[in-house]
C-alpha positions, -999 to 999 in steps of 0.1 A, spaced: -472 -147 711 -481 -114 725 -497 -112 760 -514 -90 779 -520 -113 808 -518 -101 841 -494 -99 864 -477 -129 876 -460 -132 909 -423 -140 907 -421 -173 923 -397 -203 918 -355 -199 911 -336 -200 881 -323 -227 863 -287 -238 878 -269 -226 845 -287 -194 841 -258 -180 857 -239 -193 834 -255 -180 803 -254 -145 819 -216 -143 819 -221 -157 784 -244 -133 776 -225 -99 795 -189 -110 772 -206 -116 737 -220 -80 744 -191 -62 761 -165 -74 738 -177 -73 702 -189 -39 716 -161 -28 735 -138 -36 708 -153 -25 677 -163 8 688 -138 16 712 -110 12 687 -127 28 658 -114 69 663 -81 55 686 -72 39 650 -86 60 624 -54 80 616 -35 51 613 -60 36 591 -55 69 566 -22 70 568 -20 32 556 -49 29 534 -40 67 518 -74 76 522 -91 113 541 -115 118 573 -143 112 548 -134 83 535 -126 66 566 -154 74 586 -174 62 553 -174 25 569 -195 37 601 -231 45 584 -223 13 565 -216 -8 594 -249 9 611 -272 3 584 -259 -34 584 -264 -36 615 -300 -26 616 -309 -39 587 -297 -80 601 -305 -71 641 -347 -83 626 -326 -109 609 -305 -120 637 -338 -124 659 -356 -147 636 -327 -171 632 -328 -169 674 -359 -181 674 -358 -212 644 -321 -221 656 -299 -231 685 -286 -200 703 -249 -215 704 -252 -215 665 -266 -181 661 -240 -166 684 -207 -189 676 -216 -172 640 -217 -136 653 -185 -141 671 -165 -153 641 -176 -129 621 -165 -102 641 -132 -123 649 -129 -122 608 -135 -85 604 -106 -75 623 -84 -105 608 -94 -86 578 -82 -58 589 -52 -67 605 -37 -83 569 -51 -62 540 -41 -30 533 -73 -23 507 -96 1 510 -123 -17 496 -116 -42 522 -116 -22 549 -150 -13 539 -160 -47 533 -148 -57 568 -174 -32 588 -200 -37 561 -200 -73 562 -185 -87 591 -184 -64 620 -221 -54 609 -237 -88 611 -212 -97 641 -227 -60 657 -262 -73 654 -256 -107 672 -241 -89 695 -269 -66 705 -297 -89 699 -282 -122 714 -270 -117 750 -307 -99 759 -322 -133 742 -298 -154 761 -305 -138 794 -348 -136 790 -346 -174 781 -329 -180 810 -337 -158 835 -372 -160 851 -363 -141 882 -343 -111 890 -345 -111 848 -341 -72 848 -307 -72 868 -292 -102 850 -299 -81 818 -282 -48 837 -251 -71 839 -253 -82 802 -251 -48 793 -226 -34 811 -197 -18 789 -168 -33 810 -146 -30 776 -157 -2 759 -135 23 785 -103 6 782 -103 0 747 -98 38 735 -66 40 755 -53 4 745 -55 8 711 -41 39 713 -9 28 731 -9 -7 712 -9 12 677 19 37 688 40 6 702 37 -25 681 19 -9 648 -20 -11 633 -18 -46 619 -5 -58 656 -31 -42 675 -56 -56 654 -50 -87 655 -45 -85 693 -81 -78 690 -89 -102 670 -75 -127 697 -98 -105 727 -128 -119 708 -116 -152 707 -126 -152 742 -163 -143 727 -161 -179 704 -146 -202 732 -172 -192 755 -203 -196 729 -194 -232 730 -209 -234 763 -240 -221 752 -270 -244 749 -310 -235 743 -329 -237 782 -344 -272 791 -381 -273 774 -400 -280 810 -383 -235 814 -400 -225 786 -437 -244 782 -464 -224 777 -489 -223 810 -519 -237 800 -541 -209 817 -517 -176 801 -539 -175 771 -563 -154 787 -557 -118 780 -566 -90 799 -597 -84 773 -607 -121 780 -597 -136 741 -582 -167 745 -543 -165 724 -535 -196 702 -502 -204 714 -476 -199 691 -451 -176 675 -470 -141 669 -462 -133 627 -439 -103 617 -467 -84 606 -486 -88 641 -448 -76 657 -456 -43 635 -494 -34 642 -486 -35 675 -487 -4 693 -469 -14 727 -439 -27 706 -438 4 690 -442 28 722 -414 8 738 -390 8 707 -398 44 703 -391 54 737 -361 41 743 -345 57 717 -358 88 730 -340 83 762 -313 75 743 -311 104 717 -294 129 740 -267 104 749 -261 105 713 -261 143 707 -238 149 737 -213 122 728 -206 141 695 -211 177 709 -196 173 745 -167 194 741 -176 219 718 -207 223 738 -186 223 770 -159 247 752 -187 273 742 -199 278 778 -162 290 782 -152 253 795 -116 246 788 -105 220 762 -93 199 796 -123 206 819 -144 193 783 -125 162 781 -131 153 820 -164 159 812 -160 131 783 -144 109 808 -167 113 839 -196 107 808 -181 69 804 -175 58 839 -204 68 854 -225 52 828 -208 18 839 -233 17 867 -262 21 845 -271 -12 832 -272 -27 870 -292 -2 886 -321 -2 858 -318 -34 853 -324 -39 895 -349 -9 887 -366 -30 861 -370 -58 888 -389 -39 909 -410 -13 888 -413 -32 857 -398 -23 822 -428 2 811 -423 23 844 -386 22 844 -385 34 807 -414 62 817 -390 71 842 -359 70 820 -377 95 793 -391 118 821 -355 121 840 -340 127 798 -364 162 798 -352 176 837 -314 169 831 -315 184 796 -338 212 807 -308 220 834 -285 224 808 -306 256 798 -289 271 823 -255 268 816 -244 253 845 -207 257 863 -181 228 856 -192 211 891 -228 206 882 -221 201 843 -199 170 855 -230 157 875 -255 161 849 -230 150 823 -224 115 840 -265 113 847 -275 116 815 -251 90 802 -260 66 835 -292 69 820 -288 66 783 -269 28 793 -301 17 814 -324 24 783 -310 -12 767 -317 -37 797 -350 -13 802 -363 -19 770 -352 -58 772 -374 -59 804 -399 -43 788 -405 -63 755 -396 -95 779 -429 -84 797 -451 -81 769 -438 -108 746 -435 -143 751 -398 -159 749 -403 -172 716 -407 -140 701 -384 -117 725 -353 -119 699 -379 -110 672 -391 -80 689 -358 -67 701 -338 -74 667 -364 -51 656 -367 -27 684 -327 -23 670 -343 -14 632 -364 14 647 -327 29 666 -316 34 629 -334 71 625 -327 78 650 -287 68 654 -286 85 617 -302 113 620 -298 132 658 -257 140 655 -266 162 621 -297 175 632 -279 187 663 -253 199 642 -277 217 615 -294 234 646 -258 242 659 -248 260 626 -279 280 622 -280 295 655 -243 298 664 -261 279 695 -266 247 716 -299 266 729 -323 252 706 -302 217 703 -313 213 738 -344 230 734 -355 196 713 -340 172 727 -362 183 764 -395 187 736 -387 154 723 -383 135 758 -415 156 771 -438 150 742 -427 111 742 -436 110 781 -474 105 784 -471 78 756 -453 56 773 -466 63 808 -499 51 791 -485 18 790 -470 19 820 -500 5 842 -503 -28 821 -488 -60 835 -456 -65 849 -444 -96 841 -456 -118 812 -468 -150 825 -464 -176 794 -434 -178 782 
């Protein structure tokens, strides 16, 4: 049920095991995560070498993997909201745990395929969509940080350099099945899971008054009322904008660096100051969240998107580019729990997995098409001038549209 109530005051505790379900919540999303794209490039040579295959072929199972994963994240919230959570996550955890069993013991390329496409996509989408809806059912105060912790990538750093050293020493069908066993963890702990008491999530009988006075049937809002809905839609949009030039400077980082006459070494400190720094960014929007609201906090992450990029229109020394480097990926991080906050806000519990599985449909443009448009621009110009150039337009122009929405309520009252 959408509402447009106003705001409530944040009164009352949390349920004793929300705490719980939050350290549920933070391992189904920093594991599956961590592990499936944190080992992808440490083991795509070795995957080559054994499969016989080339760069393109290899890299072949990561827009298939994506487009899975987009394509079930809708999927994955529906199920959240008709079934238990412990079954919709125990089932997301296996199949990820199955996907790398997969690819630990077949040497077939149409299997290795068939284990990103099919497993590690639908476990992908659980894993997005499922510890934000764990953490909003729960959570009724301090919602925004406890989602900041769900999405911190504690996994994702390490895994890079593990892989790396665990291929080199005990060989590719070792180290993935040493995975494998990592997200065991992820299946042990969904057993703990369980759907909140019904007394956390009754409707209020007076939060069917919206703010234009029409009284809201309580319910579960349809699909097609998800999709007129301009809020949802500002909100899914911009995040992805704040997220878009996390996604261009992941893949151009060094070159970009290089071309301002970095070195190859200053470029990949760069890379490395990129991922710690954006470790702290789930928990400070998330706290941020808490105390502006998820509208305000996303205006804010679009606006701050436009001045750090516009900096890079200078050309900055190596001290300032390792600044504005680590800022832009410490912002890029917050977008998730920001936009969790945000739907959490305007949407009633019921339909919060709905909304953000298919906030995660709308990221699919934009995850496709960013990285070649950047590198299209690149080509053309012999320049990262103009790349930047749009990505500040882009945060700039999607601004004022979500600062429109900004002023509504803070906090959902009915859920």
């Amino acid at each position: 049920m959408l509402l447009s109530t106003p705001q409530e005051t944040e009164t009352g505790e949390n349920h004793p095991l929300a705490i719980r379900m939050g350290i549920i919540a933070f391992l189904n999303q920093a594991i599956p995560v961590g592990c499936i794209w944190g080992s992808f490039s440490a083991l795509l040579s070795a995957n080559e070498a054994r499969l016989g295959i080339n760069r393109e072929m290899s890299t072949l199972a990561v827009p298939l993997m994506m487009v899975v994963f987009a394509g079930l994240s809708p999927v994955v919230g529906i199920l959240a909201a008709k079934y238990p959570m412990r079954l919709v996550t125990l089932t997301g955890s296996v199949l990820s745990v199955a996907g790398f069993l997969v690819l630990a013991l077949s040497a077939s390329y149409p299997l290795y395929l068939a284990a990103f496409a099919l497993l590690l996509g639908p476990g992908l989408a659980v894993a997005t969509v499922m510890p934000s809806t764990l953490v909003t059912r729960w959570f009724v105060v301090k919602r925004g940080r406890a989602l900041g912790f769900a999405g911190i990538p504690a996994v994702y750093p390490l895994m890079p350099l593990g892989a790396t050293w665990a291929v080199h020493v005990y060989g590719l069908r070792m180290t993935y099945l040493m995975v494998a066993v990592l997200l065991l963890v992820t299946v042990i702990a969904n057993l703990f899971i369980s759907d909140p008491p019904v007394a956390a999530t009754k409707i209020s009988s007076t939060a069917s008054e919206s703010v234009s006075g029409r009284n809201l049937t309580p319910g579960v809002t349809p699909l097609s009322g998800l999709l007129v809905n301009p809020r949802f839609w500002i909100l899914a949009i911009g995040a992805n904008v704040a997220i878009v030039g996390s996604l261009v400077l992941t893949a151009h980082m060094v070159p970009m660096a290089i071309s301002w006459g970095n070195t190859a070494t200053a470029a990949a400190t760069l890379q490395t100051a990129f991922s710690i720094v954006s470790l702290a960014g789930p928990l400070f929007f998330g706290w941020l969240s808490d105390r502006l609201g998820g509208p305000l906090t996303l205006t804010l992450l679009v606006l701050d998107s436009a001045v750090l990029w516009a900096v890079l229109l200078l050309h900055p020394p190596f001290a300032v580019l390792l600044v504005i480097f680590g800022l832009i990926g410490f912002h890029a991080v917050g977008a998730a729990p920001t936009l969790g906050m945000s739907l959490s806000e305007v949407f009633a519990k019921r339909d919060f997995s709905r909304a953000y599985g298919m906030a995660n449909l709308v990221a699919l443009p934009f995850t496709v098409i960013c990285v070649p448009i950047a590198s299209l621009i690149f080509a053309r110009s012999g320049s990262y001038h103009n790349v930047i150039l749009a990505v500040v337009a882009l945060s700039v122009l999607t601004f004022p549209v979500v600062f429109s929405i900004s002023r509504g309520p803070k906090r959902a009252v009915a859920d």
